[in-house]
FIDO-251808 format. One record per residue (C-alpha): residue in one letter; x, y, z. Coordinates in Angstrom, 1 decimal. Layout:
// FIDO-251808
('A' (X Y Z))
...
END
This chain:
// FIDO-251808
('X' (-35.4 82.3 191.0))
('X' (-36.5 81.7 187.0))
('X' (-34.3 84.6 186.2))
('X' (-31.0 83.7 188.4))
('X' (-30.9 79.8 187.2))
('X' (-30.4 80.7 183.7))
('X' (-27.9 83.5 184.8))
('X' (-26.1 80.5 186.9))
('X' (-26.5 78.4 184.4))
('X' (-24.7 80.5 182.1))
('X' (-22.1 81.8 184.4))
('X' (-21.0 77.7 185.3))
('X' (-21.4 76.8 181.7))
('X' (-19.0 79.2 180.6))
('X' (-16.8 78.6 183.6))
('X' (-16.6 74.8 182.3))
('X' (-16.0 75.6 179.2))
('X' (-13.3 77.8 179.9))
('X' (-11.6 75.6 182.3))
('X' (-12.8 72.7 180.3))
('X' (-8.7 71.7 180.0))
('X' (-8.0 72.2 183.4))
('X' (-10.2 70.1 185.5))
('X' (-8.1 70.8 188.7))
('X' (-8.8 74.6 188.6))
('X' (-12.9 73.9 187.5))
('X' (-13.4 71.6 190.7))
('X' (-11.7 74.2 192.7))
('X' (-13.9 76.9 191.4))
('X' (-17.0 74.8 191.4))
('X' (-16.4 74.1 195.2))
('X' (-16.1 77.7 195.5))
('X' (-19.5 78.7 194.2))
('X' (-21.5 75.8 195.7))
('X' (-20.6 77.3 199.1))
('X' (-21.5 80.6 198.3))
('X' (-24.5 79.8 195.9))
('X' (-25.8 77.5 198.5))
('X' (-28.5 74.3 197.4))
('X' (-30.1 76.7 195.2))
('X' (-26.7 76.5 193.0))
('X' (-26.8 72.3 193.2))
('X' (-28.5 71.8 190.2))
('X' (-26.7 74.0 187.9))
('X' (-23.1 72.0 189.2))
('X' (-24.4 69.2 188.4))
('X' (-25.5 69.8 184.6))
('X' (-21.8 71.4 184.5))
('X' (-20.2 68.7 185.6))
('X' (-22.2 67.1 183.2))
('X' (-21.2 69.4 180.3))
('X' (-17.6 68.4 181.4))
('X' (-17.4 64.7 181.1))
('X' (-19.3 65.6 177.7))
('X' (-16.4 67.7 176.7))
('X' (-14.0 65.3 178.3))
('X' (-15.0 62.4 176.1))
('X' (-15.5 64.6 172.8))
('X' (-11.9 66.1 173.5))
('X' (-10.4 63.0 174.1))
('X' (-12.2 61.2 170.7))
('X' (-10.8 64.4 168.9))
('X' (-7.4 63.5 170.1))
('X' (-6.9 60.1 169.3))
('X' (-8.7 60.9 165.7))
('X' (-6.1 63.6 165.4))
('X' (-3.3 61.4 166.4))
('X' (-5.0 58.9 164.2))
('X' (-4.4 61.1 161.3))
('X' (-0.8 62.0 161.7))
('X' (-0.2 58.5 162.2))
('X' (-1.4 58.0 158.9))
('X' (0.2 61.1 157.0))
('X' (3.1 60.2 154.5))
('X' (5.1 62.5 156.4))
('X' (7.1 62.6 159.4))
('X' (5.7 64.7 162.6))
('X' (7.9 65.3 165.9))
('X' (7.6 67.7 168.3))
('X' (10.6 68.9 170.3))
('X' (10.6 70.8 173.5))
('X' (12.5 73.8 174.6))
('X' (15.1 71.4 176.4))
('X' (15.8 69.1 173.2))
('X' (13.6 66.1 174.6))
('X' (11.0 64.4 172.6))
('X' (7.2 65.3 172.8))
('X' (5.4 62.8 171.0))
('X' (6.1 61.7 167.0))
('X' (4.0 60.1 164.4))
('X' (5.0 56.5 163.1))
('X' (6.4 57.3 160.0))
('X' (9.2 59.7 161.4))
('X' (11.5 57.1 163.0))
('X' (11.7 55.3 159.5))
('X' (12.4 58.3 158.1))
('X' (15.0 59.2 160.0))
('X' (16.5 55.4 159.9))
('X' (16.2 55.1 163.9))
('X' (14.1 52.8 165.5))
('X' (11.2 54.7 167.8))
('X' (13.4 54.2 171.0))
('X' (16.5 56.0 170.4))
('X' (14.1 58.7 168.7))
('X' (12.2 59.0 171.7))
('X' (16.0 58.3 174.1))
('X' (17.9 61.5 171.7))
('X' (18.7 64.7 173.1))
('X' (17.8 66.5 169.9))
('X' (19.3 69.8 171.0))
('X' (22.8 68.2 170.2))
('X' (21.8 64.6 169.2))
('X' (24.3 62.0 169.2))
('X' (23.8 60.8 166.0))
('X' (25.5 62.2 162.3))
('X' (23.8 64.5 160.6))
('X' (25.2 66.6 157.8))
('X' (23.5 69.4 155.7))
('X' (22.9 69.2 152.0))
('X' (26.1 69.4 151.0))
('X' (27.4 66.7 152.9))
('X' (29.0 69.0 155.2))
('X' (29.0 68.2 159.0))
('X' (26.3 70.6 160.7))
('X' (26.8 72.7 163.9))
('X' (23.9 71.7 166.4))
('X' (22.5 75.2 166.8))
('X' (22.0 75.3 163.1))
('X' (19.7 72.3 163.4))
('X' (16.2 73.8 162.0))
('X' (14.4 73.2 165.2))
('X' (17.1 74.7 167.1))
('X' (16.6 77.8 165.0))
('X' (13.0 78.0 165.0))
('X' (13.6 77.6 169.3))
('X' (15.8 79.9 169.6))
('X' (14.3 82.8 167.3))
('X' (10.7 81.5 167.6))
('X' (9.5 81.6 163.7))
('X' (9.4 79.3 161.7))
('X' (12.0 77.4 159.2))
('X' (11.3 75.8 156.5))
('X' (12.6 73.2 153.8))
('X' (16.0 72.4 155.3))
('X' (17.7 69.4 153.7))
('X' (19.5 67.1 156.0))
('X' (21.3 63.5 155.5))
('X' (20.7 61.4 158.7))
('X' (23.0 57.9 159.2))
('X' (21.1 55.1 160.8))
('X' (23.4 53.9 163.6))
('X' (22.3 50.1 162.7))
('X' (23.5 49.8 158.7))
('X' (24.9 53.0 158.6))
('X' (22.8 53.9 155.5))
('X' (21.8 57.5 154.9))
('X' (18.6 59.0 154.9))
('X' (17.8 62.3 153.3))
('X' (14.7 64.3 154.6))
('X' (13.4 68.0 154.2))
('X' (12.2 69.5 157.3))
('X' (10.3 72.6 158.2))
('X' (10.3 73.5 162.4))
('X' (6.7 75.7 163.5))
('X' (7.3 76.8 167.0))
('X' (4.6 76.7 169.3))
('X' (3.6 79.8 171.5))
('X' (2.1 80.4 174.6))
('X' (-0.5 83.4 175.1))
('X' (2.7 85.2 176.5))
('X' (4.4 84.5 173.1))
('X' (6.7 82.0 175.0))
('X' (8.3 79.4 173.1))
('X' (6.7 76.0 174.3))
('X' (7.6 73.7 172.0))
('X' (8.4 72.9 167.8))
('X' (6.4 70.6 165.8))
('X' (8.9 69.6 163.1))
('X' (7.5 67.9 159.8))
('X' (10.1 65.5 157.6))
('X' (9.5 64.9 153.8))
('X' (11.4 62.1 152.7))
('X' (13.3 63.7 149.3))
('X' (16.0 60.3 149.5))
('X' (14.6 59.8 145.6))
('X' (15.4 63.5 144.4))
('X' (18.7 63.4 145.7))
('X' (20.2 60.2 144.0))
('X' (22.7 61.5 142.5))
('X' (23.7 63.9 144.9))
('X' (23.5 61.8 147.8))
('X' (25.8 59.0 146.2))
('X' (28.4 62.0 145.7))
('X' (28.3 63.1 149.3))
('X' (28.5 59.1 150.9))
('X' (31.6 58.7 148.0))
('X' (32.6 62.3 150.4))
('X' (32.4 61.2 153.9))
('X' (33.1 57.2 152.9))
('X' (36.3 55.6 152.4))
('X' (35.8 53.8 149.2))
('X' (37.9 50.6 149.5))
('X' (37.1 50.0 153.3))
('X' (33.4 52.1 153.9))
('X' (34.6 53.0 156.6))
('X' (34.1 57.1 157.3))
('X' (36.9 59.4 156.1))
('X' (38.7 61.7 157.4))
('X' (35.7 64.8 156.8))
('X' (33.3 62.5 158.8))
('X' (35.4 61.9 161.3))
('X' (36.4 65.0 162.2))
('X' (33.0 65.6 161.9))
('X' (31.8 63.3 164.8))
('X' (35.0 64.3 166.8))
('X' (34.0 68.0 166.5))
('X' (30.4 66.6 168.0))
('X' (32.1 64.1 170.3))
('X' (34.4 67.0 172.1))
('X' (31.3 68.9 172.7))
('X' (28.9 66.6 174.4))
('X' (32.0 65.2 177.0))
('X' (32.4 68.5 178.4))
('X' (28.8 68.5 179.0))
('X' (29.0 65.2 180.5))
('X' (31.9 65.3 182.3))
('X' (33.6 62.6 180.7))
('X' (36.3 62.5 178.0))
('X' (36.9 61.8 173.9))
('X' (40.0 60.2 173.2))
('X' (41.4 59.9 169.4))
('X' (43.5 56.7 168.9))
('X' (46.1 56.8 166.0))
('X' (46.9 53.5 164.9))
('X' (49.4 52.6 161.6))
('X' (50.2 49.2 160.6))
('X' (53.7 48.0 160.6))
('X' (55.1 46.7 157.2))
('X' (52.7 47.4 155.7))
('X' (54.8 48.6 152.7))
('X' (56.1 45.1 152.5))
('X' (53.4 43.4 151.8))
('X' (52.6 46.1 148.9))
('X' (56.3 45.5 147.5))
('X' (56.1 41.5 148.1))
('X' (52.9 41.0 147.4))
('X' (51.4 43.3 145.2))
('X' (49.0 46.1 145.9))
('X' (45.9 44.3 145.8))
('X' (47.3 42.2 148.6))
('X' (47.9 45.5 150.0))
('X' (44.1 46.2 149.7))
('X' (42.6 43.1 150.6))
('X' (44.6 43.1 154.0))
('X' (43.4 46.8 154.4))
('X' (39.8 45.7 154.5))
('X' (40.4 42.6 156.4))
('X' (41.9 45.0 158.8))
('X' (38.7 47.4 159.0))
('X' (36.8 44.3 159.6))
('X' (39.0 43.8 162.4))
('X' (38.7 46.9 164.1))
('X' (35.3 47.3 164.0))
('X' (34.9 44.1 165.9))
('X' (37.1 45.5 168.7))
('X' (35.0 48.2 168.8))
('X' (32.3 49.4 171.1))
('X' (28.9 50.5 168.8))
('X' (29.5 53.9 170.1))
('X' (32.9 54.4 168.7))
('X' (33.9 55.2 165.5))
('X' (36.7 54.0 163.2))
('X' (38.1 55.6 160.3))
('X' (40.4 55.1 157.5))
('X' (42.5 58.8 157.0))
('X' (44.3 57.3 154.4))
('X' (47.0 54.8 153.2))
('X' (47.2 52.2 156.2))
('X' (46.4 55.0 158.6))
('X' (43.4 54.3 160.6))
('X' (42.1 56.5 163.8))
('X' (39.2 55.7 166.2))
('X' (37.2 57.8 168.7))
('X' (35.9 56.8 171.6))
('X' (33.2 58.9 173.7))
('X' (31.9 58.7 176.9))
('X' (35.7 57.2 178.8))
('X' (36.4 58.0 182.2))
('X' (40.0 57.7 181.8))
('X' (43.2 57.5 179.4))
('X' (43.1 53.0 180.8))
('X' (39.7 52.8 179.4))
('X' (41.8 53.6 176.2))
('X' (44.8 51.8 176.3))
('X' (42.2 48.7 177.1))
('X' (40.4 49.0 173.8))
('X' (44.0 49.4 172.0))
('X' (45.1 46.3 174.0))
('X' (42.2 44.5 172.6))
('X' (43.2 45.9 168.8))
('X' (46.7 44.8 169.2))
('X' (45.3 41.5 170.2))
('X' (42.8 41.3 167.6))
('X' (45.7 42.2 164.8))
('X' (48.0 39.7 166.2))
('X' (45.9 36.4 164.3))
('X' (47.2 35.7 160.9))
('X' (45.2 37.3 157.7))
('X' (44.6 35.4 155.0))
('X' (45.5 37.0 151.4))
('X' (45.3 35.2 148.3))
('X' (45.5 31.8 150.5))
('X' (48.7 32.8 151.8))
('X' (49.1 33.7 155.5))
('X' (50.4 37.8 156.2))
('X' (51.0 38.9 160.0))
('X' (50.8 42.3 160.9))
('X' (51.1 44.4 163.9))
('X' (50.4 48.3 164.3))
('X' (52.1 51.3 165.9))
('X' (49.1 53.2 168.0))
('X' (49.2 56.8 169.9))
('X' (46.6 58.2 172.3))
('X' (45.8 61.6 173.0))
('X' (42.8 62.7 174.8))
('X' (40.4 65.5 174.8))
('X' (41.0 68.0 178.1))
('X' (37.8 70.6 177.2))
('X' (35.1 71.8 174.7))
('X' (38.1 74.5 173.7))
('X' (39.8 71.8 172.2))
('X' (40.1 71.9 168.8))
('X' (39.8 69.0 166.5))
('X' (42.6 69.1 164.7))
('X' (44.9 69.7 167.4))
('X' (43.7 66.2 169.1))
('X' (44.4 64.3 166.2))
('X' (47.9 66.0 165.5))
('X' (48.3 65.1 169.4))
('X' (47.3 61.4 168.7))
('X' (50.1 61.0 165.0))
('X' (52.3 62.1 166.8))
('X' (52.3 60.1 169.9))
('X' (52.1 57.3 167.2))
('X' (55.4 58.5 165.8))
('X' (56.6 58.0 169.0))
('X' (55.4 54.3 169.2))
('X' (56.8 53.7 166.3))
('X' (60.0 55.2 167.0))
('X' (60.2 52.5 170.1))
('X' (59.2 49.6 168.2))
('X' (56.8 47.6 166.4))
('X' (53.4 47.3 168.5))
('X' (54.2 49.8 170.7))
('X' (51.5 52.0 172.4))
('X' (51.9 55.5 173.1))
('X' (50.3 58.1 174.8))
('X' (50.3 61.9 174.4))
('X' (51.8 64.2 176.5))
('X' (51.9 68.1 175.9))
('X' (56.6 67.4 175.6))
('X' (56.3 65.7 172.5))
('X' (55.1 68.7 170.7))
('X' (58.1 70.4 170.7))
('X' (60.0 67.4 169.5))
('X' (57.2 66.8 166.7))
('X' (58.1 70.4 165.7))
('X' (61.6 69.9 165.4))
('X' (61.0 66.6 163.8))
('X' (59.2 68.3 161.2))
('X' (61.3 70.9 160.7))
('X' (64.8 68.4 160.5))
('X' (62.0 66.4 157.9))
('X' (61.8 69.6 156.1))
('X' (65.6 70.3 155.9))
('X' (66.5 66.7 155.0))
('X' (64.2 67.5 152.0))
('X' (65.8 70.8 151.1))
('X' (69.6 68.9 151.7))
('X' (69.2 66.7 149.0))
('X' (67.9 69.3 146.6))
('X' (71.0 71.6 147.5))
('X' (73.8 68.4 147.5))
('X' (74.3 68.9 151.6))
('X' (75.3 65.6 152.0))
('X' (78.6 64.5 151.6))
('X' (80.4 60.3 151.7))
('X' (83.6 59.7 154.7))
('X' (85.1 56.9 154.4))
('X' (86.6 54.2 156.4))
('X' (89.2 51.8 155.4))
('X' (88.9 48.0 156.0))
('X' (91.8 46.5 156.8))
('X' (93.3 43.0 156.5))
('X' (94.4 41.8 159.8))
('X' (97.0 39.4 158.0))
('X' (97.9 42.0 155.5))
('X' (98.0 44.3 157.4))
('X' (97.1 46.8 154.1))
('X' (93.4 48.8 153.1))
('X' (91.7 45.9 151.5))
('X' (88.5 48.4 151.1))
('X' (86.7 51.0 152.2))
('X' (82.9 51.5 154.1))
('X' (81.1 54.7 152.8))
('X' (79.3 56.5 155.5))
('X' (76.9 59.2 154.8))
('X' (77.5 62.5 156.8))
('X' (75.1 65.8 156.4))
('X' (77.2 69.0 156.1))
('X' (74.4 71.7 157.6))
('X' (74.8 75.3 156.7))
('X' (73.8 75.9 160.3))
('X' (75.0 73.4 162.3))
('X' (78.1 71.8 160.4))
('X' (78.3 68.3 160.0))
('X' (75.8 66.0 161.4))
('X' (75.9 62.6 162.0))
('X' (73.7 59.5 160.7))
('X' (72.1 59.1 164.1))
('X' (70.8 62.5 164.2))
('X' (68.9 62.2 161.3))
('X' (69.0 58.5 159.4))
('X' (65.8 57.5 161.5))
('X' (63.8 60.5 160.5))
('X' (64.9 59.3 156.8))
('X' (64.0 56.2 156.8))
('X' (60.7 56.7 158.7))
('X' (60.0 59.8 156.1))
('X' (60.8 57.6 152.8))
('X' (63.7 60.0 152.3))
('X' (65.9 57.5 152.9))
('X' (65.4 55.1 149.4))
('X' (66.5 58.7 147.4))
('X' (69.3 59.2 150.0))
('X' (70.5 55.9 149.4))
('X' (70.3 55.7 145.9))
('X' (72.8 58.9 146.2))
('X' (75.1 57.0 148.0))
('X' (75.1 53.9 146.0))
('X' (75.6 56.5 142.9))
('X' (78.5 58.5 144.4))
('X' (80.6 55.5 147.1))
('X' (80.3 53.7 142.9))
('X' (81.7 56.6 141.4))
('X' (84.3 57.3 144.3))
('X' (85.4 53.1 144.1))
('X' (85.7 53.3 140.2))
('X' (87.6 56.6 140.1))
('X' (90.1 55.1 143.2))
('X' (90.7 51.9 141.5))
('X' (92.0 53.7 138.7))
('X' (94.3 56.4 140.3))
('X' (95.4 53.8 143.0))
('X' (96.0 50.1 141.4))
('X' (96.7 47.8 143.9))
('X' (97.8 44.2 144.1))
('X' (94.9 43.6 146.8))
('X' (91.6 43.9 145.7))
('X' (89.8 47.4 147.3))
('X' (86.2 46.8 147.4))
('X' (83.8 49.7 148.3))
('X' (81.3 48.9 151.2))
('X' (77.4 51.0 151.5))
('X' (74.8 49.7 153.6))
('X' (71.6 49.3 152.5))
('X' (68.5 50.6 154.7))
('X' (65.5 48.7 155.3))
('X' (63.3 50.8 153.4))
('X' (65.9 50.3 150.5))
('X' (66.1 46.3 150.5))
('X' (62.3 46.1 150.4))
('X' (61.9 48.5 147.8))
('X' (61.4 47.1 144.2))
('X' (63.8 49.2 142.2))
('X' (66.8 48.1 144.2))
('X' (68.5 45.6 141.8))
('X' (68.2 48.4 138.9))
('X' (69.7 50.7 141.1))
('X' (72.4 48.7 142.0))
('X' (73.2 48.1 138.5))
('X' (72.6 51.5 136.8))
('X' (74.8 53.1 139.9))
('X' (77.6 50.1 138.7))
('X' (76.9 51.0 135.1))
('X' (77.2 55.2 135.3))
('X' (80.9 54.4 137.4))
('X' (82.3 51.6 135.3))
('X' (83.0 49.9 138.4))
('X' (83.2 45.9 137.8))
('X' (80.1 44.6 140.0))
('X' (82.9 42.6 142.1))
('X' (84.2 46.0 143.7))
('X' (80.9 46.1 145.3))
('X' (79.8 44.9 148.8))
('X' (76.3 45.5 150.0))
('X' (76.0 45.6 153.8))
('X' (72.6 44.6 155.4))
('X' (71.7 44.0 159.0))
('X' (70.8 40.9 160.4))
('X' (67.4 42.2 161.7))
('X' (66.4 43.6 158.0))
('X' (66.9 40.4 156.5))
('X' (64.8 38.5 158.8))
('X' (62.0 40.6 158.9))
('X' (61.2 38.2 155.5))
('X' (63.7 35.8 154.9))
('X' (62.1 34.3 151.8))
('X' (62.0 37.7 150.1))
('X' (65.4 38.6 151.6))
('X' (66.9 35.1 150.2))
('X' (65.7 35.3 147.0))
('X' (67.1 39.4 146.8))
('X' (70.6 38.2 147.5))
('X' (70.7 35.2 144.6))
('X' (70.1 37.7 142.6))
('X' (73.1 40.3 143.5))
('X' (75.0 37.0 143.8))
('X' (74.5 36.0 140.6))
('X' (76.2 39.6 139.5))
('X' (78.9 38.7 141.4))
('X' (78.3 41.6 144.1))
('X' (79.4 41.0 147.6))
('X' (76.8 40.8 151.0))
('X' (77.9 41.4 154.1))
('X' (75.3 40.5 157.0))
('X' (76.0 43.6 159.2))
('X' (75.7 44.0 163.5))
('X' (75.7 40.2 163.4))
('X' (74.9 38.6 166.8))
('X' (72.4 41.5 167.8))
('X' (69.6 40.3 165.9))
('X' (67.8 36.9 165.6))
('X' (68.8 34.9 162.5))
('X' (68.4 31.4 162.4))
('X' (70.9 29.0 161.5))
('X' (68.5 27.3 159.5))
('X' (68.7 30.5 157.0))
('X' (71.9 32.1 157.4))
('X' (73.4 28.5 155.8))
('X' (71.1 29.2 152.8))
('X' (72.3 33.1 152.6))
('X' (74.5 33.6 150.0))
('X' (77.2 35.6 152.6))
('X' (80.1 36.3 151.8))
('X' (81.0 38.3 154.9))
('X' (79.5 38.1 158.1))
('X' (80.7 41.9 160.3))
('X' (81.2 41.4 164.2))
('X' (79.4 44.2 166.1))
('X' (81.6 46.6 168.4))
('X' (79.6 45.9 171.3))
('X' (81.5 42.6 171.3))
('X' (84.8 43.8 170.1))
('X' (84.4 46.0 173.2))
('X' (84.8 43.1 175.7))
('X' (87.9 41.1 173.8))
('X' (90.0 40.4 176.2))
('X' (88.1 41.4 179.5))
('X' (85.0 40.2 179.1))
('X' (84.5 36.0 178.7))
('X' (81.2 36.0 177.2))
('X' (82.3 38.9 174.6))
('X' (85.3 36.8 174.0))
('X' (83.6 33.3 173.6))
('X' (81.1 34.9 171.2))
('X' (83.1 36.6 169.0))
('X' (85.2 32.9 168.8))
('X' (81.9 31.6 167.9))
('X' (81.0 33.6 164.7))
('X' (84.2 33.5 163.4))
('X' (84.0 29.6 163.8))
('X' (80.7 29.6 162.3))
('X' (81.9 31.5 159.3))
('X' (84.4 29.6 158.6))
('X' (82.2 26.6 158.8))
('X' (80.1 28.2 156.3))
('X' (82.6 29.6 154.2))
('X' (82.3 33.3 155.0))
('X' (85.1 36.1 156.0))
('X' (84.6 37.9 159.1))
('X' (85.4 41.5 159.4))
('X' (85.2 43.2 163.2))
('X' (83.8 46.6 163.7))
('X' (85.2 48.9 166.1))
('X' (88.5 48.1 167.1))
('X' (90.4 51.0 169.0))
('X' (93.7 49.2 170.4))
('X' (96.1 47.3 169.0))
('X' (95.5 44.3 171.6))
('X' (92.3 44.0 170.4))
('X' (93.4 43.9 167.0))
('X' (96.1 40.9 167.9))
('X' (93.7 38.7 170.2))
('X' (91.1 39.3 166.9))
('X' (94.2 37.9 164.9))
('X' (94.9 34.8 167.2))
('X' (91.0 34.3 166.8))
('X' (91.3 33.8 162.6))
('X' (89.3 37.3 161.8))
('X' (90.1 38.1 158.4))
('X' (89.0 42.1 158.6))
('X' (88.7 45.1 160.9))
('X' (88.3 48.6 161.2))
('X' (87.7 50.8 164.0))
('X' (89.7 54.2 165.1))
('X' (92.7 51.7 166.0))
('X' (93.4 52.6 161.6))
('X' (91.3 55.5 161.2))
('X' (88.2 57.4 161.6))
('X' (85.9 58.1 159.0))
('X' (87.7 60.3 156.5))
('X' (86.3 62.4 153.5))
('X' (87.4 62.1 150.5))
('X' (90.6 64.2 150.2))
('X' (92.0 62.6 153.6))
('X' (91.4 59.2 152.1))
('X' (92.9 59.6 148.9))
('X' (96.3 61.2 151.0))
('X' (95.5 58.2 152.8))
('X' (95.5 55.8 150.0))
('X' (98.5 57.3 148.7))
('X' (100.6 56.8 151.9))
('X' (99.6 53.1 151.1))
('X' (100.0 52.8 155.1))
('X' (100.8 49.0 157.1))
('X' (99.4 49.1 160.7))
END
């Protein structure tokens, strides 16, 4: 018996201390030998057991000095498991990484949902994340520079981290224990260069890299959660006027005032960005449908419909949105923010304020919308287009009292196209203030070479409508003039034809325009008038001289009362205001007399002629035809 209780002794002793971490397995085992050792083996259990709460309490002190003493290092300490979730971290890594300890502790750090870029500012992929590496390979990296944005201020923090994985005795990957060196102050210089990268720098809002960036992460993480990223594509309306009106520091203040905006419409988890320009997109995450969208763009349009104050003068604005939405993690980037522009294009096609959404159709009409924008641009370097004309006659007369240039497109493909095929894409494009500045040039030339092969006792003046993009542009008036100038054409030979809804779109600006090209003694003509929304208020303070009755009511002369009555009513009202009234569209010659019973001093229409180019008119002219 003095031999075997030091040999039981031993042989518990060392089973505690080998089982010391697993107290489960030692109370099993010690149950085990006190049935077989009997009441001889009492003793020795107890001094075990003993030993254990010993152990026990030194372990435990060791542990909390240990966690004692990463709490205190100057560096960050986190350790990750295999399935991205947080271990346990020191106090200093949460400041480090600009995160407060409960959303370091609530990440998924196998693909966190958070933006981290590498040390060139470049969005990182997540399996390239240094404890994903050292995971997946099980050795160790070291020193790997990352910026991380706090999701509160949106600052940047810049640490170095090194990832140890931890093994098991099979050489099984349990965990990584990550340390963070804060190297913010070595990187001053560089870091300022990568925010001035991924930052808009009027607005701070991200850019385009950073966004795609976070949409690249955002399409990812849906799939695996089985909801959906959507990209809105949102572009103001007019916003070019206020540039041209107001000046382009306007232009910027109302930009910023607008990011403001958005981000209060915003839930913290999306993300706006400025591309460019007044271009802005937003991604939302985490939506179970394409109405979650169109509710937060409802809530946009609403929050852009309040007026914005610029230089202590009042600007309204609305915006032109499109909607596409992510269907996979195959989707590519790119591709969903092409989707989004051009469902945008579409809304803006429809109208100001309008919402679209993307369906897979429009693609093919985006790509032949591109490729007509292309062709346009080509067609005015190679002359393509070409001016018809229409003559305006005098109802009274009788005779060609003038002439309405129309722009055609002669296509070495397709022949001659017409302005609705492609004037919208112009004028959307920007194409349209050089196409119209080769009108003006050439119907100038075409009116001054006329009037001096074909003198007439009635005065022919030479009519060219003016686009919207053109009227708010600020080189107009010297356009106007130079085009005059190169054609020797007396400024009175000149009428300038604007619609209705262009000149109210800012009557002020529009008002002021007009004295202008009425003090050269040009001619304005309100075109389509009676489809638009003038006031009567303004059109009495226009400086008119001709006010143009649209077909659509020429149509119903005769037939229709209401057509009748109206078309009574402007010609009235003109007169009233001293103004001549010319009638578009007039096909028959009893349209034509009950016009003439009515007082109109003007028409045209097929009822005299089509649209003619210029060898047809000149026979034309030369006929010196009465109708």
């Amino acid at each position: 018996m003095i031999i075997c209780e030091p040999a039981w002794g031993w042989t518990v002793g060392a089973v505690c201390a080998m089982a010391a971490p697993y107290p489960t397995v030692l109370t099993g085992l010690a149950l085990a030998i006190l049935g077989s050792a009997g009441a001889g083996a009492g003793f020795a259990l107890r001094r075990a057991k003993g030993r254990l709460r010993e152990e026990e309490r030194l372990r435990h002190g060791a542990e909390g000095e240990l966690k004692a003493y990463v709490d205190m290092l100057p560096i960050g300490v986190v350790t990750i498991g295999r399935g991205g979730e947080l271990v346990q971290c020191n106090r200093k890594a949460p400041d480090m990484l600009g995160l407060t300890p409960g959303q370091v502790a609530s990440i998924n750090w196998e693909s966190p949902a958070i933006s981290i870029i590498d040390a060139s500012g470049d969005g990182i992929e997540p399996e390239e994340l240094p404890w994903n590496r050292a995971l997946a390979t099980a050795r160790r990296v070291s020193n790997v520079v990352l910026g991380v944005e706090s999701t509160e201020t949106g600052d940047w923090a810049w640490i170095s981290v090194s990832a140890q994985p931890r093994l098991d005795s099979a050489g099984e990957v349990l965990d990584v224990v990550c340390t963070l060196e804060d190297v913010t102050q070595q990187k001053t210089t560089e870091a300022e260069l990568t925010l001035h990268h991924l930052r808009d720098s009027l607005t701070s809002l991200p850019n385009r890299a950073l966004f795609m960036e976070r949409l690249s992460r955002a399409i990812i993480r849906s799939d695996r959660r089985k909801f959906f990223s959507a990209v809105l594509f949102l572009d103001l309306d007019r916003f070019k006027v206020v540039n041209d009106s107001l000046s382009h520091e306007a232009g910027d203040k109302l930009l910023i005032q607008v990011a403001n905006r958005l981000r209060g419409c915003l839930r913290p988890e999306d993300t706006v960005a400025r591309l460019g320009g007044d271009e802005f997109v937003v991604l939302f995450e985490d939506i179970l449908s394409v109405n979650d969208g169109l509710t937060v763009a409802d809530r946009i349009a609403q929050g852009l419909t309040q007026p914005f104050n610029i230089n202590s003068q009042e600007v309204f604005t609305t915006c032109s949105m499109g909607i596409a939405i992510s269907s996979s993690s195959e989707t590519l980037p790119a591709e969903l923010l092409r989707d989004a522009e051009v469902a945008m294009y579409r809304a803006k096609a429809k109208g100001e304020g309008s919402i679209e959404i993307f369906d897979p159709s429009m693609n093919a009409q985006a790509l032949a919308r591109f490729q007509m924008d292309s062709e346009l641009r080509r067609a005015l370097e190679r002359n393509e287009f070409v001016l018809h004309y229409q003559p305006v006659v005098g109802l009274q007369s009788r005779q060609i009292e003038g002439w309405e240039a129309l722009v055609r497109w002669k296509h070495p493909e397709r022949g001659m196209v017409p302005p609705l095929d492609f004037i919208s894409l112009a004028e959307e494009t920007g194409l349209i203030v050089p196409l119209g500045k080769w009108v003006l040039e050439e119907a100038c030339r075409q009116a001054g070479e006329w009037s001096r092969a074909y003198p007439s006792a009635i005065p022919r003046l030479m009519n060219v409508n003016i686009s919207a993009r053109q009227f708010q542009h600020r080189d107009l008036i010297g356009t106007v003039l130079e085009a005059l100038r190169a054609a020797d054409l007396d400024p009175g030979a000149l009428k300038l034809e604007i619609t209705e809804s262009i000149m109210m779109k800012d009557p002020m600006a529009s008002l002021e325009a007009m004295k202008t090209f009425k003090s050269m003694d040009i001619h304005l003509v309100i075109d389509d008038f009676g489809t638009g929304y003038s006031s009567l208020s303004y059109l009495k303070r226009f400086p008119v001289d001709t006010l143009k009755v649209d077909k659509s009511f020429v149509d119903g002369l005769g037939k229709d009362p209401e057509s009748t009555a109206i078309v009574s009513a402007v010609i009235s009202l003109a007169k009233s205001l001293g103004m001549r009234v010319t009638a578009e569209g007039i096909e028959h010659r009893e349209q034509m007399d009950h016009l003439l019973q009515l007082d109109c001093d003007q028409g045209q229409g097929y009822h005299f002629s089509r649209p003619l180019p210029r060898e047809a008119a000149e026979e034309l002219l030369a006929r010196d035809p009465r109708w």
